[in-house]
C-alpha positions as CSV (number, residue, x, y, z in Angstrom):
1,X,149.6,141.4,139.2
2,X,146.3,140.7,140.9
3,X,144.6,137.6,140.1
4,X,140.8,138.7,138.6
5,X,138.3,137.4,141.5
6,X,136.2,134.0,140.0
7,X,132.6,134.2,140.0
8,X,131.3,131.7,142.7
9,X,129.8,128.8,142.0
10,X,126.1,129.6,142.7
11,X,126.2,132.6,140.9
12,X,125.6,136.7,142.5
13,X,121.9,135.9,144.1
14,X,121.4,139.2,145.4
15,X,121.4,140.3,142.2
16,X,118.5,139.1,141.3
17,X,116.8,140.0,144.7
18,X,117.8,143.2,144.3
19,X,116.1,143.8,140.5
20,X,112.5,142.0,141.5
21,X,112.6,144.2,145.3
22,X,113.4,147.6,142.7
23,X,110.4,146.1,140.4
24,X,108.0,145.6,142.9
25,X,109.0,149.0,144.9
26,X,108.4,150.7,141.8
27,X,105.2,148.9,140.5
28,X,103.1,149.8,144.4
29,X,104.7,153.1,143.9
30,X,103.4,153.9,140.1
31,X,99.9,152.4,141.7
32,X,99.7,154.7,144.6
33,X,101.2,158.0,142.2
34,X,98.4,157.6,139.8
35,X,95.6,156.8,142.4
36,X,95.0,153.9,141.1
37,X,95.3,151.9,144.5
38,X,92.2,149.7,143.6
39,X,91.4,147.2,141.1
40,X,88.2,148.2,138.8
41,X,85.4,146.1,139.6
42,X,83.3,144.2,136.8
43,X,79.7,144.8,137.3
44,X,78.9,141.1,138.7
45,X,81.1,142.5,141.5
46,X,80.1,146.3,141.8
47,X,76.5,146.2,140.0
48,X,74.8,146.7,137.1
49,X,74.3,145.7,133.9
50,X,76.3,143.7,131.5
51,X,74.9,143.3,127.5
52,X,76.8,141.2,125.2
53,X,76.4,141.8,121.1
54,X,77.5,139.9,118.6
55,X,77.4,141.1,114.9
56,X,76.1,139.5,112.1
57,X,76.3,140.5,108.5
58,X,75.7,138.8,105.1
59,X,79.3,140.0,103.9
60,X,81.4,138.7,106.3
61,X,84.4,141.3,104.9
62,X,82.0,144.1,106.6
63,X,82.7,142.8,110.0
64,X,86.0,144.7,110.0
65,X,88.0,146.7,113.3
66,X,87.3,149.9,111.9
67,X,83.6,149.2,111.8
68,X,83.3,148.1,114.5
69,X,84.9,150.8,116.4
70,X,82.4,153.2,114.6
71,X,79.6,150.8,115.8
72,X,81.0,151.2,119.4
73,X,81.3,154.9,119.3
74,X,77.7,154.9,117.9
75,X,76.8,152.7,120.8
76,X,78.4,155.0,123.3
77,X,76.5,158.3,122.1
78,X,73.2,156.0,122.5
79,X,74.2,154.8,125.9
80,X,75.6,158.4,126.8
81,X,72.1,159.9,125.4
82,X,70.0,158.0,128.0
83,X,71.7,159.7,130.4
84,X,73.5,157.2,131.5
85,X,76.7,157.9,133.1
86,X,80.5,156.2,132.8
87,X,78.8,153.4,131.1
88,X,81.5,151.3,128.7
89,X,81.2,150.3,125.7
90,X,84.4,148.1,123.9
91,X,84.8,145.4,121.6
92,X,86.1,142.1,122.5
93,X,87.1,140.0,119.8
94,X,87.2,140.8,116.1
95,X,82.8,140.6,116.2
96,X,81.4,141.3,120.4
97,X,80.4,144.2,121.6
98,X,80.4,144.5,125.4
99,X,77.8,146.9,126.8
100,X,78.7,147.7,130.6
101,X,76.1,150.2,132.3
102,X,76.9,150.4,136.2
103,X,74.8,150.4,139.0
104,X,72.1,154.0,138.7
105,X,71.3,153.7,135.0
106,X,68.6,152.9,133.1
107,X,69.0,149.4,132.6
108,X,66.1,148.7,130.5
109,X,66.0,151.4,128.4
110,X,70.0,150.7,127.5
111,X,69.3,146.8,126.8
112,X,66.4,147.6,124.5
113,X,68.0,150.8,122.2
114,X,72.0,149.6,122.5
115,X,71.6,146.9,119.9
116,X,69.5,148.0,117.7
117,X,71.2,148.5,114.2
118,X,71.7,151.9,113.4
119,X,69.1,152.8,110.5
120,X,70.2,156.0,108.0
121,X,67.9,157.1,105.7
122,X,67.6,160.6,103.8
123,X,64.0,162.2,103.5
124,X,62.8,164.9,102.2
125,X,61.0,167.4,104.1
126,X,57.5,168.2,104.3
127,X,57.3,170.1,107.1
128,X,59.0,172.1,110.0
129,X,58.1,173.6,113.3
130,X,59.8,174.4,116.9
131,X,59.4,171.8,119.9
132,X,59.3,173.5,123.0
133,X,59.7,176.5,121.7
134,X,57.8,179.8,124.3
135,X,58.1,183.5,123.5
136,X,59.1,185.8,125.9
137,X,55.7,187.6,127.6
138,X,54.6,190.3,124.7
139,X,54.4,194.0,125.5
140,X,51.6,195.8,126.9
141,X,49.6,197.4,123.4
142,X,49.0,195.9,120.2
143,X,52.4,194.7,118.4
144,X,52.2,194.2,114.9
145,X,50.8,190.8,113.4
146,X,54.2,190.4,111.3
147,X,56.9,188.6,112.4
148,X,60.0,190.3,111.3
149,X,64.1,189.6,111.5
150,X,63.5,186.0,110.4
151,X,66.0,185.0,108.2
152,X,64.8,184.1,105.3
153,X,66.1,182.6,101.8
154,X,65.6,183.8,98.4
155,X,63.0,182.1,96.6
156,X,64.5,180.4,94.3
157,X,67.5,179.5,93.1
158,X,69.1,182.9,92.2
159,X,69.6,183.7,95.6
160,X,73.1,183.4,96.6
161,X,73.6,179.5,97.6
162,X,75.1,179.0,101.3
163,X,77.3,176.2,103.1
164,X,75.5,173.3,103.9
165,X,75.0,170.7,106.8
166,X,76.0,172.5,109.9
167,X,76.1,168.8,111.5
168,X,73.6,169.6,114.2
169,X,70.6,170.4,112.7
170,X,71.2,174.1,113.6
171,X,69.8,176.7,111.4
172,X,72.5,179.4,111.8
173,X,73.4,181.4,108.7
174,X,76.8,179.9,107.1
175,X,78.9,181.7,104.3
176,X,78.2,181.2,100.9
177,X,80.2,179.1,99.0
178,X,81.4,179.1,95.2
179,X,79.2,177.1,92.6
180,X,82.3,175.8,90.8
181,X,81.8,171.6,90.2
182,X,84.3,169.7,92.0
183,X,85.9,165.9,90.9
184,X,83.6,164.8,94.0
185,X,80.7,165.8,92.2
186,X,79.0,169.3,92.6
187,X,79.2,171.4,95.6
188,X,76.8,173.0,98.0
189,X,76.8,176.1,96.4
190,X,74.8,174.4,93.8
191,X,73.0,171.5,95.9
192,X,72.8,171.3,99.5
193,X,72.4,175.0,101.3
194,X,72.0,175.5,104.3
195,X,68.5,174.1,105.8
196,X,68.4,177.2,108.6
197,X,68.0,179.9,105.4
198,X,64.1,178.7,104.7
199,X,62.0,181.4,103.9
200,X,58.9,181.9,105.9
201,X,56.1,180.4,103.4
202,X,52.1,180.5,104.4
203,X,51.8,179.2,107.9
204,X,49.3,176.8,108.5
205,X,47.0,177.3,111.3
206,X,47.3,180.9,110.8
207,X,44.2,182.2,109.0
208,X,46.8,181.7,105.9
209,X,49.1,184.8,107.5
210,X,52.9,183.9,107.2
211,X,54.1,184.6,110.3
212,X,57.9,183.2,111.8
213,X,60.0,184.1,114.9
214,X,61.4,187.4,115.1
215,X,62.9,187.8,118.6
216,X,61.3,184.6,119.8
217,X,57.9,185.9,120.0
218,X,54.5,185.3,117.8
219,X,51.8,188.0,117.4
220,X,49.9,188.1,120.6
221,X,45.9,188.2,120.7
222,X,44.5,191.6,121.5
223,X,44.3,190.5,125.3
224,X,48.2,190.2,124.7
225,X,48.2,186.7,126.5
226,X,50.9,184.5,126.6
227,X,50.7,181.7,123.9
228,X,51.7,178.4,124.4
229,X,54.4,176.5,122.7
230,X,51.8,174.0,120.8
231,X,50.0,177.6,119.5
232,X,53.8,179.1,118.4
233,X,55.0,175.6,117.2
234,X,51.2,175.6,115.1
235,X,51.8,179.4,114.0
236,X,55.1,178.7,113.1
237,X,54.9,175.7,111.1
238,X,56.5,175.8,107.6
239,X,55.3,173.2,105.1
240,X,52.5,171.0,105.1
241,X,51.4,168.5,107.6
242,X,50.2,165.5,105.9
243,X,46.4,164.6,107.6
244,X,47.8,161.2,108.0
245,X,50.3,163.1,110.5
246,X,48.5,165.7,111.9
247,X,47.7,164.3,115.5
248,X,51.1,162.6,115.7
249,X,53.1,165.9,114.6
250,X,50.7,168.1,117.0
251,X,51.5,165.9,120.0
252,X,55.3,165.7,119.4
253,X,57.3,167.4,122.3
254,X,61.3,166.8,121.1
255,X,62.2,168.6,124.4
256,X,61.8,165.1,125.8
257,X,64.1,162.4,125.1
258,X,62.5,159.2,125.2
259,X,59.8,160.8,122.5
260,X,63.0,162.1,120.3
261,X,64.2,158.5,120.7
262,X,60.9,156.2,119.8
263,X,60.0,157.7,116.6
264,X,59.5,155.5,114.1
265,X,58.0,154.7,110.7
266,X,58.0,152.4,107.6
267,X,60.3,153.5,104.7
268,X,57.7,153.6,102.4
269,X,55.5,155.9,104.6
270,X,55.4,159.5,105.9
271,X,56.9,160.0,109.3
272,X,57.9,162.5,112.2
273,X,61.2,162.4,113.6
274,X,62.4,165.5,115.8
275,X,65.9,167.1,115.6
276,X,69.4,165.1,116.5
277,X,70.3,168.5,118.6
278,X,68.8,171.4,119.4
279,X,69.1,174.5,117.4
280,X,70.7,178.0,118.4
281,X,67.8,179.3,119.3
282,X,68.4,176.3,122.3
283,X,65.0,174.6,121.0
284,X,64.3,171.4,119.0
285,X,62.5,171.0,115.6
286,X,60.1,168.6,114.7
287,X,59.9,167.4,111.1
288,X,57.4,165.8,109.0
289,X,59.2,163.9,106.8
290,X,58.1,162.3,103.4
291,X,58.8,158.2,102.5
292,X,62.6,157.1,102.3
293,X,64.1,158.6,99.0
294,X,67.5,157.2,99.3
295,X,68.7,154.3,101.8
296,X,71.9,154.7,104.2
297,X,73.2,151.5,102.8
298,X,73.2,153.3,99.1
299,X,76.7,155.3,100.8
300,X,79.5,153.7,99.7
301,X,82.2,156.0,101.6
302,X,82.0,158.8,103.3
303,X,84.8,160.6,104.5
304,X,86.2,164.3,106.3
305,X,88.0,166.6,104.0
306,X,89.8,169.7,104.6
307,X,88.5,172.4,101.7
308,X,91.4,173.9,100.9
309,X,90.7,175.4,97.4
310,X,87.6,178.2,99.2
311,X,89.1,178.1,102.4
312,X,85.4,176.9,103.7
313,X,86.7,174.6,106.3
314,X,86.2,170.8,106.9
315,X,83.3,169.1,105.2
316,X,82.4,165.6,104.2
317,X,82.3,163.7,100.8
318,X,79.8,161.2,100.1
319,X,80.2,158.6,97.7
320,X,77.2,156.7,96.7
321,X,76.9,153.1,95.1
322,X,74.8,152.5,91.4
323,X,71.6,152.0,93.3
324,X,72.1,155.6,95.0
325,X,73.4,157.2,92.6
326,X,70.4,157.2,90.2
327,X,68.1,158.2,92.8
328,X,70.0,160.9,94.6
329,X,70.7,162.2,90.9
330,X,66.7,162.1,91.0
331,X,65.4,163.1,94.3
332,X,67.3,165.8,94.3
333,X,66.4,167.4,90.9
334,X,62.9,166.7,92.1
335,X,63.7,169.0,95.7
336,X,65.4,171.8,93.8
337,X,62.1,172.7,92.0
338,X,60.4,173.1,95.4
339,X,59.7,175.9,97.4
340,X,61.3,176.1,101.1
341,X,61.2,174.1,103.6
342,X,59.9,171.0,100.6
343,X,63.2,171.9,98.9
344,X,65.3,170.4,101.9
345,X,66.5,167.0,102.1
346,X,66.8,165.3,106.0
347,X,69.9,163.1,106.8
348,X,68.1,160.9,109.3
349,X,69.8,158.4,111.9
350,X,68.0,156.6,114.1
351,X,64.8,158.6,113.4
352,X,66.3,161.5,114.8
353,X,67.6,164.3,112.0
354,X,70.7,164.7,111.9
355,X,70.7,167.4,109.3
356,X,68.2,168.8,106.7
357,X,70.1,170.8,104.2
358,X,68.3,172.7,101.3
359,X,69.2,171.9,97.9
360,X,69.4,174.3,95.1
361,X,69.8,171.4,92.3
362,X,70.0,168.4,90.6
363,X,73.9,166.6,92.0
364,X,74.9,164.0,89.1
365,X,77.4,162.0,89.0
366,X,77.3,159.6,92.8
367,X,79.2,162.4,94.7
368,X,78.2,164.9,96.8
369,X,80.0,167.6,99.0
370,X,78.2,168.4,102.2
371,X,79.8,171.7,103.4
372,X,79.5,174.2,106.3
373,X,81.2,175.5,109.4
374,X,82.1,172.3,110.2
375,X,85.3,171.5,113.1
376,X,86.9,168.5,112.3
377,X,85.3,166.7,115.0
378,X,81.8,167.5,113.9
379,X,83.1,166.1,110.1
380,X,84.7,163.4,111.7
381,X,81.4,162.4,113.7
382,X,79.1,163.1,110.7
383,X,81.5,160.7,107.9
384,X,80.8,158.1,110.5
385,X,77.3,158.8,110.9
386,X,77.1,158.1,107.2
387,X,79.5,155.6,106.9
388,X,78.1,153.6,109.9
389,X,74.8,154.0,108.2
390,X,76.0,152.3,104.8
391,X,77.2,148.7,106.8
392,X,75.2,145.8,106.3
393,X,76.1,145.4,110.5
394,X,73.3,143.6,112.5
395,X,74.0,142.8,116.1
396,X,72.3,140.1,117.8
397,X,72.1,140.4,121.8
398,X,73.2,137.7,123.6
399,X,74.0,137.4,127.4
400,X,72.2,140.1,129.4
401,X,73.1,140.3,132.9
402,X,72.3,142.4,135.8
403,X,73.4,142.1,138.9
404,X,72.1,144.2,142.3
405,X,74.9,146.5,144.2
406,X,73.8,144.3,147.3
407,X,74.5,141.1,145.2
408,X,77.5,142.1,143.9
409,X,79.2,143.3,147.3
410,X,78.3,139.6,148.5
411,X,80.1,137.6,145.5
412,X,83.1,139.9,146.3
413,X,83.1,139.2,149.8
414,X,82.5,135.4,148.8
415,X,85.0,135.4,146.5
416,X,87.8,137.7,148.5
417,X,87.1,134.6,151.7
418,X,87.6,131.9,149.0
419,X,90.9,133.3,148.1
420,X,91.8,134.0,151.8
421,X,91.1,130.2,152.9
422,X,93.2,128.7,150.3
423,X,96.2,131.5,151.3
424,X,96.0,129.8,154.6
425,X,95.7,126.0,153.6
426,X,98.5,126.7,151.4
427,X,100.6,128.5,153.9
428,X,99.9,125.8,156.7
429,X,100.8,122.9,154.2
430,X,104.2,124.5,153.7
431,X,105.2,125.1,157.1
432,X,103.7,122.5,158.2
433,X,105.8,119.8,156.0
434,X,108.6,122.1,154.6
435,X,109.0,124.1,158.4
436,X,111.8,126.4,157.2
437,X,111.5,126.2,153.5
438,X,107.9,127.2,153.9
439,X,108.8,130.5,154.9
440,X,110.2,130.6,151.6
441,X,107.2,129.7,149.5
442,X,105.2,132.1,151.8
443,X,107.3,135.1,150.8
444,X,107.4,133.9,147.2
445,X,103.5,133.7,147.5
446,X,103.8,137.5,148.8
447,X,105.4,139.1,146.2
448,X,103.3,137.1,143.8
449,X,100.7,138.5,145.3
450,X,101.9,142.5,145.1
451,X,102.8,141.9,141.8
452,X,99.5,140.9,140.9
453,X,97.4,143.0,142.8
454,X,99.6,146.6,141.5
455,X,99.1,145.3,137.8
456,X,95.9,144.8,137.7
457,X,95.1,147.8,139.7
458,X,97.1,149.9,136.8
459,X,95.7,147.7,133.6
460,X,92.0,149.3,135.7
461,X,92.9,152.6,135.0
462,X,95.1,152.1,131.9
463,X,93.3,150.2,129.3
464,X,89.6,149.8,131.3
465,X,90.6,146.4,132.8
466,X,87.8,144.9,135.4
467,X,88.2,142.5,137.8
468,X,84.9,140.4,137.8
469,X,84.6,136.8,139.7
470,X,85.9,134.4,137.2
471,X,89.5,136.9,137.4
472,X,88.8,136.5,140.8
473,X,88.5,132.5,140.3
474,X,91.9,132.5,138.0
475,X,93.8,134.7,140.8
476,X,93.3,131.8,143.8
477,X,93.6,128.8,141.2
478,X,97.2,131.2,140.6
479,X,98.3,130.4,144.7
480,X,98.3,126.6,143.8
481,X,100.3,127.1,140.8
482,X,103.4,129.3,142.6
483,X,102.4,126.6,145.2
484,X,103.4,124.1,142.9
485,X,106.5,125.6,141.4
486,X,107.9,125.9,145.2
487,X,106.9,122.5,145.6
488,X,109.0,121.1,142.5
489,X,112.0,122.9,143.2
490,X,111.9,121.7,147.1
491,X,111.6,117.9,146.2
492,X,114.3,118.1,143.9
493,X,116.7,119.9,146.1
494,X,115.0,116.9,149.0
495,X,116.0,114.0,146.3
496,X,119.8,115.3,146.2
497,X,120.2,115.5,149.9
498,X,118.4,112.1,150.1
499,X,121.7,111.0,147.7
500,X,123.7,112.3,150.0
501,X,124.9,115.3,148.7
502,X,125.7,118.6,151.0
503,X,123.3,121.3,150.6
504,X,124.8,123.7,148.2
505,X,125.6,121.1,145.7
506,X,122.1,119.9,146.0
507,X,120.6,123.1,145.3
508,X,122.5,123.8,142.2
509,X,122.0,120.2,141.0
510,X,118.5,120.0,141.4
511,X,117.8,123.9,140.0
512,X,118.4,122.3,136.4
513,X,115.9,119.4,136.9
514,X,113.3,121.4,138.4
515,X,113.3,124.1,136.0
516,X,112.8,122.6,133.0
517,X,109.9,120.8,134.7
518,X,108.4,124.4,136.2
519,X,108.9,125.8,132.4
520,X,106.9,123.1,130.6
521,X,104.3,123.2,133.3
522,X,103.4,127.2,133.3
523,X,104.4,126.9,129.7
524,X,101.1,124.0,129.3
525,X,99.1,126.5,131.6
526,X,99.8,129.9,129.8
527,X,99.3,128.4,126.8
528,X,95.6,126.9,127.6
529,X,95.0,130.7,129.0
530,X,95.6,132.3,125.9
531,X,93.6,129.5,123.9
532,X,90.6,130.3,126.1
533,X,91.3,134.2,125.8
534,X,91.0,134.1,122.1
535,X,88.2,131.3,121.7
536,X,85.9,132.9,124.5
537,X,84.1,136.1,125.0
538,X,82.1,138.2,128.4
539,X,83.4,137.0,131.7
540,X,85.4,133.8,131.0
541,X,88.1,136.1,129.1
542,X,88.7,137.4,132.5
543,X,89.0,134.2,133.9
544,X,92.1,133.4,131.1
545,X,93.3,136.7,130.9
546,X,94.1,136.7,135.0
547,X,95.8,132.8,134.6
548,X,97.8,134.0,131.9
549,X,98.7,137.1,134.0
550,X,99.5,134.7,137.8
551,X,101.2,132.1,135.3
552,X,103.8,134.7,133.7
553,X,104.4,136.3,137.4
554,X,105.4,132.6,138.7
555,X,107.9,132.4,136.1
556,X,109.2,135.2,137.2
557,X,108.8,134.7,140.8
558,X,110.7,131.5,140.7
559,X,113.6,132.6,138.4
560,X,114.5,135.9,140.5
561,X,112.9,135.3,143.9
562,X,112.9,131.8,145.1
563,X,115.9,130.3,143.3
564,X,117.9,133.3,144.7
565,X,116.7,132.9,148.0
566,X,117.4,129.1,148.5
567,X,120.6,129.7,147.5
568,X,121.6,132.4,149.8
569,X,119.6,130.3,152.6
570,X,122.2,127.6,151.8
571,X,124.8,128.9,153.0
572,X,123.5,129.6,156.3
573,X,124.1,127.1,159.3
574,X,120.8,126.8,160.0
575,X,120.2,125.1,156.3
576,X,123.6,123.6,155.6
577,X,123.8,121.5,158.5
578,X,120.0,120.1,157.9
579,X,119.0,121.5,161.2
580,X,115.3,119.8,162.2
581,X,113.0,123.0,161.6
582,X,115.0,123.5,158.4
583,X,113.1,121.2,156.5
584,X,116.1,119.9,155.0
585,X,116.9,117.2,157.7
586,X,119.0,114.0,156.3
587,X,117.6,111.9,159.3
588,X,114.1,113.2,158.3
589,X,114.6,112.2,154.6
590,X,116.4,109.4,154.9
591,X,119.2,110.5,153.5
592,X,122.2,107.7,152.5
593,X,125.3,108.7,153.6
594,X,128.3,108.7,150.8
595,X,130.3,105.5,151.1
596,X,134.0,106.2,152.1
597,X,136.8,103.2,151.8
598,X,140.8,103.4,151.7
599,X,140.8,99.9,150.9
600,X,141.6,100.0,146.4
601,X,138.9,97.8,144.9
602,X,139.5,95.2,142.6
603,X,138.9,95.9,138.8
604,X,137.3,92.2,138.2
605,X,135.3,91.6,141.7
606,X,133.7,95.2,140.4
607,X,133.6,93.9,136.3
608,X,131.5,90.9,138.3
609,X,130.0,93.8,140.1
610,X,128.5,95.5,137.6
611,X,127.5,92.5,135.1
């Protein structure tokens, strides 16, 4: 019967070479499979512009993850609207916002806007007219002064009530809905239609003819010239202008976006805001709006629902506090005795409308239903629009930092020949006092290195993570710690050969000692890395987060590269006999030679000895 084969003394070594050589093979290849063979650069490093927010709030339960996700996608769609492109917006912490707009954007224009707290307000509506808005040429002969196919509403409320709140401001005809009451208070049917079905009231500025868009043209003079969009947007204006607004409403162009952007207005006061999006017709609307009836903060939840009893599609429920309750209950029993468009009710973010749906009566009891040909992300992004508007969230701005392309190229390159000069100095020290063991530490300091570099290239395209200069400053303070961890295994293994043990022995005596002495160091250093990952915020995060990263990787290093390596270097000639360029010379340590005697030694002379 065959005797079962021990396991040797110093363990299966290539082992463990073989699992981090398979890890580190498959890391560079998952880096160069996705294309990610770069790490993404922070904008001190590749340029731009770096804003850091911090929200504030009177109820400190407000400041919550969901909300703040909500505040970042708001923040996004602002950034995004400026035309600003693959700018980032995430949170760090549980209150910071970080604003990242790269090198090409408007820099100035994002650092003014992204903070500022999102302000919801609903109106009502005084007035309506196209922006931008030009009629094809007109025919040759004299058309009719009429304007016909416009759609218009029934006057009053026995017309048939229609889906409300498209979402977009968009004034496209939407089914009708039932008028049955619902537990979420009274649907569209019988409050919010929808604010495209306006009929076409006295225009003003049109010798008191009504006159509306038929086919997208107005009634030509009898020279048939073409008239300009301020003459079809003053022909086709429903409502009155108050005089107070007459210039300001006259001179608004909504085809431009730093004008749909800048509007603003007190709450108590008349203003003109222009439309969130542009209508079917591919043209913007610009409304005069009447003094805030109901505040944003007066929403208490708003939410996405699926309307499964009509079969309408997704809509969104609002739910409104004391305060709003009485005076939506009141505003809108006040719009429903109104003719079109002063019967319609604006949803107003950021002084750009949102929606303006019409309303066909009074809605009771703090909960509304706003309804429509909605898709579920449309719902989605209008409940947040709401909800968003209803936090007591106030960001302040804190660090703002912008940094040149040219300037950010040189703090690479400054920070790339920092890291390169202490590769060398550590490299020289090692072969230069440890001679063959340095080529060790060297190797170690290699794979550290492709480990390092292949995760953070993959956490770039991953999760978003950038590699700015205090990353950059964590990575080389990372080569003196594997430095180190080399460095406390070798003197151990040095202080047993010193005692006169053989090599082998000595490496597996000292691998004890100088573990639990590597352990409790990277242990002390990971741990102050993840202190200052938590406590801090902006750049120095980076700075912890890529110590924490080189600390964990040394661990590993050590435990399945260098310890396995030693050992299989030990039982090479070259090492075991403590050849001069091995680094582990006894002559060159010093080393005591192990004291032999056949002569038996007496029991008392050693008692005597030892006391």
């Amino acid at each position: 019967m065959a005797t079962p084969k021990s396991r040797p003394r110093d363990g299966y070594p290539g082992r463990a070479l073989a699992l981090i050589l398979v890890v580190t093979v498959g890391l560079v290849a998952l880096m160069f499979g996705t294309g990610n063979t770069k790490p993404r650069l922070g904008i001190d490093l590749a340029g731009g512009t770096s804003i850091t927010l911090t929200a504030k709030s009177k109820d400190p339960k407000a400041i919550t993850k969901a909300n703040m996700d909500i505040a970042v996608g708001i923040m996004e769609r602002r950034v995004n609207g400026m035309g600003v492109s693959e700018a980032e917006v995430q949170t760090q912490g549980s209150d910071t916002i970080i604003v990242n707009i790269p090198k090409g954007g408007d820099k100035q224009n994002a650092a003014d806007q992204v903070g500022t707290t999102a302000q919801l307000f609903f109106r009502p509506v005084l007035a309506v007219a196209p922006s931008g808005f030009t009629p094809p040429a007109p025919p040759t002969g004299t058309p009719s002064a009429g304007a016909s196919g416009t759609p218009s509403a029934a006057p009053s409320g026995s017309a048939t009530p229609t889906a409300g709140a498209s979402g977009s401001a968009s004034h496209a005809p939407t089914p009708s809905a039932s008028a049955s009451a619902t537990k979420q208070g009274r649907s569209v049917g019988e409050a919010l239609a929808a604010e495209g079905s306006t009929p076409s009231p006295a225009a003003t500025g049109v010798s008191g003819t009504p006159s509306a868009p038929a086919t997208g043209s107005a009634a030509p003079s009898a020279q048939a010239t073409q008239p300009s969009a301020a003459d079809v947007s003053a022909a086709m204006t429903q409502g009155t202008v108050p005089p107070e607004l007459a210039t300001a409403f006259a001179n608004l162009d909504c085809t431009k976006p730093e004008q749909r952007s800048t509007q603003t207005g007190a709450v108590d006061k008349a203003v003109v805001a222009c439309s969130q999006k542009p209508v079917k017709g591919g043209y913007y609307e610009k409304l005069a709006l009447g003094p805030v009836a109901v505040k944003g903060s007066d929403v208490s939840k708003a939410q996405p629902s699926l309307d499964t009893q009509t079969g309408a599609g997704w809509q969104v429920q609002l739910q409104f506090n004391g305060t709003g309750t009485d005076a939506f209950t009141k505003v809108t029993g006040q719009l429903a005795s109104q003719t079109p468009p002063n019967n319609q009710f604006a949803i107003v973010l950021d002084n750009q409308v949102v929606s303006h749906p019409q309303v066909n009566g009074p809605i009771p009891g703090g909960n509304a239903v706003i309804t429509g040909q909605f898709s579920q992300p449309e719902a989605q992004d209008l409940s947040n629009v709401l909800s968003y508007g209803a936090l007591p969230l106030e960001f302040s701005k804190g660090d703002v930092t912008t940094v040149s392309p040219a300037l950010g190229s040189d703090q690479l390159k400054a920070g790339l020949i920092a890291g390169a000069i202490g590769m060398l100095l550590v490299v020289a020290y090692s072969l230069v006092y440890y001679r063959g063991l340095g080529l060790v530490s060297i190797a170690g300091l290699l794979v550290s290195a492709a480990l390092t570099y292949s995760i953070m290239s993959l956490l770039g395209g991953g999760i978003g993570f950038a590699l700015n200069l205090p990353a950059v400053c964590g990575a080389i303070v990372a080569i003196g710690i594997t430095a180190d961890s080399f460095i406390v295994y070798f003197e151990r293994i040095r202080d047993e050969v010193r005692d006169g043990a053989p090599l082998r022995p000595a490496v597996q005596r000292a691998w004890p000692r100088a573990r639990r002495t590597i352990l409790v160091s990277d242990f002390v250093s990971f741990l102050c890395a993840a202190v200052l990952y938590v406590v801090s915020v902006g750049k120095v995060q980076g700075f912890a987060f890529t110590l924490g990263l080189t600390t964990a990787l040394d661990v590993v290093v050590i435990f399945l590269f260098t310890k396995p390596m030693i050992t299989l270097l030990a039982r090479r000639k070259f090492f075991s006999d403590g050849h001069p360029w091995s680094g582990l010379d006894p002559k060159r340590l010093g080393a005591r030679p192990p004291l032999r005697s056949t002569r038996r030694r007496n029991p008392s002379s050693a008692a005597v000895k030892e006391a």
